[in-house]
C-alpha positions in Angstrom: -82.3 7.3 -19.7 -84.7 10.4 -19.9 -84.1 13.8 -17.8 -86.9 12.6 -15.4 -85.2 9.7 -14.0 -82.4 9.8 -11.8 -78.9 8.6 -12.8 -78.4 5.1 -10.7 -74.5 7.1 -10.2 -75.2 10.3 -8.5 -76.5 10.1 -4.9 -79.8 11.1 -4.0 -79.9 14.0 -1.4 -80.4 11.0 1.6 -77.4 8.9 -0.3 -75.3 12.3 0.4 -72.0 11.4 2.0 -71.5 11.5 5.8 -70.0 14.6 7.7 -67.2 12.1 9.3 -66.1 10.1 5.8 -63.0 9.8 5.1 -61.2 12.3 2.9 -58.3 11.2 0.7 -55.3 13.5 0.9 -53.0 13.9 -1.7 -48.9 12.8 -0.9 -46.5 14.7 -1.7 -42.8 13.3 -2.8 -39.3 14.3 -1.0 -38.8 16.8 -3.4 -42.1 18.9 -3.0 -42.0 18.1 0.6 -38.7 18.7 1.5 -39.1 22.4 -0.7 -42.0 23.1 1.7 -39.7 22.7 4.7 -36.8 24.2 3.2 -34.7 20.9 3.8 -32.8 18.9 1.1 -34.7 15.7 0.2 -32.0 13.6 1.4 -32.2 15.1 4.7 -36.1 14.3 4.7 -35.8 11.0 3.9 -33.1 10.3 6.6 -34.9 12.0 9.2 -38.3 9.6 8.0 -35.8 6.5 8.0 -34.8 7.5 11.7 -38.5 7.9 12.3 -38.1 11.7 13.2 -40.7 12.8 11.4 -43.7 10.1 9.5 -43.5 9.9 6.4 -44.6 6.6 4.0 -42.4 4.7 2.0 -43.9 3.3 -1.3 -41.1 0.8 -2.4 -37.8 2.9 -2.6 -39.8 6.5 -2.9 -40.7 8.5 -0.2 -44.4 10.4 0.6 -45.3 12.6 2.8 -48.5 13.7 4.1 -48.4 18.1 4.5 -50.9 17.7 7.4 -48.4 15.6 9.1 -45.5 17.7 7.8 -47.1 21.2 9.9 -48.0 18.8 12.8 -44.4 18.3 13.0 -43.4 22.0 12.2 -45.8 22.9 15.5 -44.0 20.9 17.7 -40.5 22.4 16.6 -41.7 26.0 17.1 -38.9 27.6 19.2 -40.2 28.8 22.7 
């Protein structure tokens, strides 16, 4: 393929992606996200089992969104 023609890969400029698309966001395990709350794991993964905060279970591991994670923190902000 020669420098003048385009890859068939990249996107043109009116190929670019949409503003609204979808943006993947990396999951974090218990232990990363329980560290960012300052909780033991276990206690994370008790309190996702008992649907007190969201969290996604993969099998027998745990993942956790940190979007969802400072949602969560907001609403628990003491008056």
């Amino acid at each position: 393929m020669s420098a003048s023609q385009p890859s068939r890969f990249a996107p043109s400029p009116s190929q670019s992606r949409p503003r609204h698309e979808f943006v993947f966001e990396p999951l974090l395990d218990s232990d990363e996200a329980a560290e960012l709350l300052r909780i033991h794991p276990k206690t994370l993964q008790r309190m996702a089992r008992n649907r007190q905060i969201h969290g996604i279970q993969v099998g027998k591991l745990w993942r956790f969104r940190a979007s969802d994670l400072e949602i969560w923190l907001r609403t628990k902000k003491a008056g």
